[in-house]
C-alpha positions in Angstrom: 11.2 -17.9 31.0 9.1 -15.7 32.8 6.4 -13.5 31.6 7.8 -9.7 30.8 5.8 -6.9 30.6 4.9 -5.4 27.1 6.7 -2.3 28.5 10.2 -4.2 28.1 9.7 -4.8 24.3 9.0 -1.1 23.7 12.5 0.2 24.4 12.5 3.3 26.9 8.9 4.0 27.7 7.7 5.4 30.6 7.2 3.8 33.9 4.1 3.3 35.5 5.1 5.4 38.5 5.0 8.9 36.5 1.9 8.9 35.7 0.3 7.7 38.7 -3.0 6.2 39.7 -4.9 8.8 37.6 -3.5 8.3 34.6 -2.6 10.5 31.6 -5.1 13.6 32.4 -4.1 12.8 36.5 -0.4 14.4 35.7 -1.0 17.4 33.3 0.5 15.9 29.9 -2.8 15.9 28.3 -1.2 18.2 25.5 -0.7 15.8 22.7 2.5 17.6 21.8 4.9 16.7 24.1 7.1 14.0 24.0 6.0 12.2 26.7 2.2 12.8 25.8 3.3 11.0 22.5 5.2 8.2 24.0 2.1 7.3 26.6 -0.1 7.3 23.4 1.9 4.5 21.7 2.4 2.8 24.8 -1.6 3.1 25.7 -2.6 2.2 22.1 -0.1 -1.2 22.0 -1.4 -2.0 25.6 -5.3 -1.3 23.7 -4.7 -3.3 20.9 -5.1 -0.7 18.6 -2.1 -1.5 16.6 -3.4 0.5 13.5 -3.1 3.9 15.9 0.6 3.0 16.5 0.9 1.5 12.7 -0.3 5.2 11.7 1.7 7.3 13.9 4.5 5.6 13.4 5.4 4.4 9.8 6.5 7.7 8.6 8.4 9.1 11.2 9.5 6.2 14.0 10.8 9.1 16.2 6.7 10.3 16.3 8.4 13.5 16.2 11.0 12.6 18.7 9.3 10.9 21.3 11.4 7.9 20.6 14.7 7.5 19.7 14.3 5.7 15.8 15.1 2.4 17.4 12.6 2.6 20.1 9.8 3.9 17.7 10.8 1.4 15.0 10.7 -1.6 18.5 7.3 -0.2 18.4 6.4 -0.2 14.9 7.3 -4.2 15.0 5.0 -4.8 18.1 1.9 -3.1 16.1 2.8 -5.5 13.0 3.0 -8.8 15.1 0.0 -7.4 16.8 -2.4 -7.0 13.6 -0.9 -10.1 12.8 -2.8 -11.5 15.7 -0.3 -11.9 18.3 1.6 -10.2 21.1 5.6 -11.2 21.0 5.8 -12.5 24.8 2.8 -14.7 24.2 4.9 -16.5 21.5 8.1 -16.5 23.0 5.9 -18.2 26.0 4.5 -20.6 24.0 8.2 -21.5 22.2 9.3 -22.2 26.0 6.3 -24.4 26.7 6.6 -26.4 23.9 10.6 -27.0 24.3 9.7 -28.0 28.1 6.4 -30.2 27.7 6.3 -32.1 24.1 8.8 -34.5 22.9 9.1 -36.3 20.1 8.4 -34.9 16.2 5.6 -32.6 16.7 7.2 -29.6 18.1 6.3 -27.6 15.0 2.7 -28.9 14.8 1.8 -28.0 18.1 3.6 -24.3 18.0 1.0 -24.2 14.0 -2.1 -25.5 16.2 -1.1 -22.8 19.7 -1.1 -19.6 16.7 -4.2 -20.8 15.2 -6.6 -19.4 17.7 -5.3 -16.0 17.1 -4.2 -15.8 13.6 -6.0 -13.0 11.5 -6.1 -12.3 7.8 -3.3 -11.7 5.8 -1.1 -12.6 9.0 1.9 -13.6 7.5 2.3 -9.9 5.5 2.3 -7.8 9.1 4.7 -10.7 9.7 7.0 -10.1 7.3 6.5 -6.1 8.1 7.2 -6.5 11.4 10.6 -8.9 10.7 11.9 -6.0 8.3 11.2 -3.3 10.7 13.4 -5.4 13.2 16.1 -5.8 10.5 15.8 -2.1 10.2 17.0 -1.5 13.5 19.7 -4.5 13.3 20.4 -5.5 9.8 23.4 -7.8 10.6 22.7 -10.0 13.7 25.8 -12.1 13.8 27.3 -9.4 16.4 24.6 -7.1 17.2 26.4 -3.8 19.3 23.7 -2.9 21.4 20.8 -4.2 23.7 18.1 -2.7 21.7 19.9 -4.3 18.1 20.4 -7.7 19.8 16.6 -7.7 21.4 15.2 -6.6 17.8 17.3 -9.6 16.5 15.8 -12.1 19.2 11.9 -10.7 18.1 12.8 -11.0 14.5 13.9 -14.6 15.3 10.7 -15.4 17.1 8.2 -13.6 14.4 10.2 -15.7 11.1 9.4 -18.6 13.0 5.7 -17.2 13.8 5.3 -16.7 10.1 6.7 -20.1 9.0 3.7 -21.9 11.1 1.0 -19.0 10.2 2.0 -19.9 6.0 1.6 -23.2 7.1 -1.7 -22.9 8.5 -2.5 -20.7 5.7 -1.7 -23.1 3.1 -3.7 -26.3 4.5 -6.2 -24.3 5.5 -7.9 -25.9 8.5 -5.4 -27.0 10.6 -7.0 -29.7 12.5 -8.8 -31.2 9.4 -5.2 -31.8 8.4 -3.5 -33.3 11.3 -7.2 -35.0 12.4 -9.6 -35.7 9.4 -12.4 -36.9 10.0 -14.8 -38.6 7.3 -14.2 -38.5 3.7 -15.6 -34.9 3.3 -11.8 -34.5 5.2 -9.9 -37.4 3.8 -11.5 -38.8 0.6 -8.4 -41.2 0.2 -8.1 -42.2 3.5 -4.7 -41.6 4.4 -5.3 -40.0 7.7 -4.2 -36.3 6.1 -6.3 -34.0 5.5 -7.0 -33.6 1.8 -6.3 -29.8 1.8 -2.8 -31.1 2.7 -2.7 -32.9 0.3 -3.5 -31.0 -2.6 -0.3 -28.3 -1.2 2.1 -31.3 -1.2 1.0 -32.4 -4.6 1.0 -28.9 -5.7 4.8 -28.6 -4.8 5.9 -31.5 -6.0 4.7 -30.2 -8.9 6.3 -27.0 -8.8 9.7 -28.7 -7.8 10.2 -30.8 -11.0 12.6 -29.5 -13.1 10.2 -30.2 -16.4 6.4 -30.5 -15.2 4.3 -32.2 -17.6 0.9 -30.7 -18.1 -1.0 -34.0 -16.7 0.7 -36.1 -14.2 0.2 -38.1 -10.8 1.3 -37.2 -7.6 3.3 -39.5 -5.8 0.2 -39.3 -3.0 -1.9 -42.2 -3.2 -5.4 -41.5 -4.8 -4.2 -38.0 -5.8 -3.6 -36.5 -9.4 -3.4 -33.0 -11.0 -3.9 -31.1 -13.9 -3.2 -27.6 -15.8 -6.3 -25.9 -15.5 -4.5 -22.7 -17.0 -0.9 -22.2 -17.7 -1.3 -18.1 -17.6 -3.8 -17.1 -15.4 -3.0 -13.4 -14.9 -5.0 -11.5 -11.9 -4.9 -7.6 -12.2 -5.3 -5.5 -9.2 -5.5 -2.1 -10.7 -1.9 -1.6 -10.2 0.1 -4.7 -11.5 -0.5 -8.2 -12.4 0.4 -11.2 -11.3 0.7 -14.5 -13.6 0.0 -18.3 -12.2 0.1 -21.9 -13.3 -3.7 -22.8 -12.1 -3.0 -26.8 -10.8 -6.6 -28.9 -10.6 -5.8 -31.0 -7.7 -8.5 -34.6 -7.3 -8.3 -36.8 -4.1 -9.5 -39.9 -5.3 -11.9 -41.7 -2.7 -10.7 -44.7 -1.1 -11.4 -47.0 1.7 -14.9 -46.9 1.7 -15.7 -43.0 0.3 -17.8 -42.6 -2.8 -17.0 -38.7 -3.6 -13.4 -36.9 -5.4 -12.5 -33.7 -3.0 -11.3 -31.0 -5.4 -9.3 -28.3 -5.1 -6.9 -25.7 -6.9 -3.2 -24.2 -6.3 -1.5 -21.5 -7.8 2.0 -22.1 -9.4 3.9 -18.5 -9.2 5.6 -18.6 -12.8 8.3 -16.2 -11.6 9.7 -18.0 -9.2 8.8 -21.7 -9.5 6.7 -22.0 -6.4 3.3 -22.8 -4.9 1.7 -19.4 -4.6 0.3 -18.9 -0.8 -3.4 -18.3 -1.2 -6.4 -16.6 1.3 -9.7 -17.3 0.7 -10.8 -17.0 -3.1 -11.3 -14.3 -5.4 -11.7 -14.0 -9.2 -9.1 -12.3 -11.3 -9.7 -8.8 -9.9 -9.8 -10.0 -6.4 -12.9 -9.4 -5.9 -13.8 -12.4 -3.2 -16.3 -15.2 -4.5 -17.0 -18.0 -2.1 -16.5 -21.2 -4.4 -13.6 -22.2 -6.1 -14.6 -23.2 -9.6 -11.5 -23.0 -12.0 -13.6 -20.8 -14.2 -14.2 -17.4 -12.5 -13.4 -18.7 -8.9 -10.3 -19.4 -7.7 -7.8 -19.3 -4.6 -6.6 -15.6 -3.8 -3.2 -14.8 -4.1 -1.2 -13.1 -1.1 0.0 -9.9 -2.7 2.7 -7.5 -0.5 1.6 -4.3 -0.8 5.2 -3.0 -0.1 6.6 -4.4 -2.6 4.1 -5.7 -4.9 5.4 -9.0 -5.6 3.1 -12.3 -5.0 3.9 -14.5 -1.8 4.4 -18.1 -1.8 6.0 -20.6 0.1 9.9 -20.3 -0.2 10.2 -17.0 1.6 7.4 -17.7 3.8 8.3 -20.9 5.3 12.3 -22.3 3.8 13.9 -19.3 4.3 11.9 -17.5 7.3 12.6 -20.7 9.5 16.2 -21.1 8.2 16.8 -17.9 8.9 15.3 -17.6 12.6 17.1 -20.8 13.4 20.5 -19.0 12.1 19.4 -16.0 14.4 18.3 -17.5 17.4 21.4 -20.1 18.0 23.9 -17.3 17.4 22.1 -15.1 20.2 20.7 -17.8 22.9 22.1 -20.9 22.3 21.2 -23.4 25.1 18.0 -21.8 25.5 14.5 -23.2 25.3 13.9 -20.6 22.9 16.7 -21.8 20.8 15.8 -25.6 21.7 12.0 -25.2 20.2 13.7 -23.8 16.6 16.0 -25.7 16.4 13.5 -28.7 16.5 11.5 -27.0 14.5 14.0 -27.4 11.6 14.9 -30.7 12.3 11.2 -31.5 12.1 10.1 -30.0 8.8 13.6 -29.9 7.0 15.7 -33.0 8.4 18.9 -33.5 10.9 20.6 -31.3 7.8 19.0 -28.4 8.7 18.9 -27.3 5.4 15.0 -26.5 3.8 13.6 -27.3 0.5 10.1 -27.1 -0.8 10.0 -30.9 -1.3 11.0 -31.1 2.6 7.4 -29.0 3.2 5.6 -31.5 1.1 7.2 -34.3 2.8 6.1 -32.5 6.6 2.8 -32.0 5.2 2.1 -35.6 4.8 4.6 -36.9 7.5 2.1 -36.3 10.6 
């Protein structure tokens, strides 16, 4: 697939060829208040990067009083999202291609985590998940979509579910190439050859999987154990609060290292699941730099929409069950389609069906 121009993701935007060499001031619409004044701003902002312009102008009223059609201005909306996300729609769908045509094997999914790594930026996966509802917005049902802008806003929402799938998972293990290449035993205490950050998630959601988890227990990972640190550790944010189960995750050394490699997970109590975590924070979120288990812990991903804590079944099972669903019903045959669907097979088996336990299993499986 062939590179497009941003201009093709933002609907009906004007050409290139209106406004000439000089540019905005060159053809008279320097008055903000026209429409096409308004729709050059977007379109100069996106091409910019400053995705917090469009994010503003935008949100409340997608027309940008009527610029754009809603569709077009919500197209728009999505691209700012992915954008402060850290990425730019074509570039993924580009890299999806590459990786159907070039890698073989069972590390499609690995290689699309370590390609988004260079660009990911804080709190990623919530502009993600903004950016995937905005899309749905414009085509809730995707198993017909009517039109060419509802079926290309269920193609991006395709893509950025499986974006945020990898960007939880890089998220979660926190250093992506200490994971799939540790080196030493600050990196891999047991000496498994996964990084120990990896580790403690896939202990973490074994834990959160059993149907009764004791309050002290082993892993089934070699050298690794947990324990309940706290079984109500509530973080307040001024507005609501938010209640965990606080794991203490120990890699035992092995093979030669000398030292245990610590670390703590969050157990979301409402719904069963390891909690995805940035960075660390104490129970106010204000940040601290070193997670003790006392007044320094892993900082929960709160979505400021709709206020609810983020963890791992809606950011990875069901965002990459549901952009394979999308993606085969609109492009079968397709690389695109090709590099999801291996996806799937790679993290969640030939069933194509996810479970948390299937993410623990990938996690330690590379």
């Amino acid at each position: 697939m062939s590179m497009k121009a941003k201009k093709l993701l933002l609907g009906a935007v004007l050409s290139a060829g209106i406004f000439g060499c000089g540019g905005y001031d060159s053809v008279g619409i320097s008055d903000d208040n026209t429409a096409e004044a308004r729709r050059y701003e977007v379109q100069q902002a996106l091409d910019e990067g400053n995705y917090d312009f469009v994010i503003q102008a935008l949100e409340n009223d997608p027309t940008y009083g009527g610029a754009f059609t809603r569709e077009e201005g919500l197209m728009n909306l999505a691209a700012a999202y992915v954008g402060r996300a850290g990425f730019d729609i074509n570039d993924v769908i580009n890299e999806l291609v590459d990786i159907a045509d070039q890698t073989t094997g069972n590390d499609d999914f690995s290689t699309f985590i370590r390609a988004l790594t260079a660009n990911l930026r804080e709190r990623a996966s919530l502009w993600l998940r903004r950016a995937s509802e905005t899309y749905a917005q414009i085509a809730p049902s995707c198993t017909s979509p009517a039109t060419e802008i509802e079926r290309d806003a269920c193609f991006y929402r395709a893509v950025v579910d499986a974006t945020n799938a990898a960007a939880t998972v890089a998220t979660v293990v926190e250093d992506v190439n200490t994971w799939l290449n540790p080196t030493g035993c600050s990196d891999d205490a047991n000496q498994n050859n996964v990084g120990d950050e990896a580790d403690a998630t896939a202990c973490a959601i074994e834990y959160a999987v059993a149907s009764s988890p004791p309050d002290t227990g082993s892993c089934s990972i070699s050298a690794v154990t947990y324990s309940v640190e706290n079984s109500s550790l509530t973080f307040d944010d001024g507005t609501n609060t938010y209640t965990f189960k606080l794991l203490k995750i120990d890699v035992s050394p092995s093979g030669g290292c000398s030292d245990t490699n610590t670390f703590y997970r969050l157990i979301d109590t409402s719904t069963n699941s390891v909690a995805v975590t940035e960075g660390y924070c104490d129970i106010n979120f204000n940040p601290c730099s070193s997670p003790d288990g006392s007044n320094c812990f892993p900082c929960p991903v709160v979505d400021p929409t709709s206020g609810n804590a983020v963890d791992i079944v809606e950011t990875v099972v069901n965002t990459i069950e549901t952009s394979q669903d999308i993606i085969t019903n609109l492009v079968a045959g397709t690389d695109a389609a090709q590099a999801v669907n291996d996806f799937i097979q790679e993290v969640c088996g030939v069933d194509q069906s996810c479970t948390q336990d299937e993410i623990a299993n990938y996690l330690q499986s590379l």
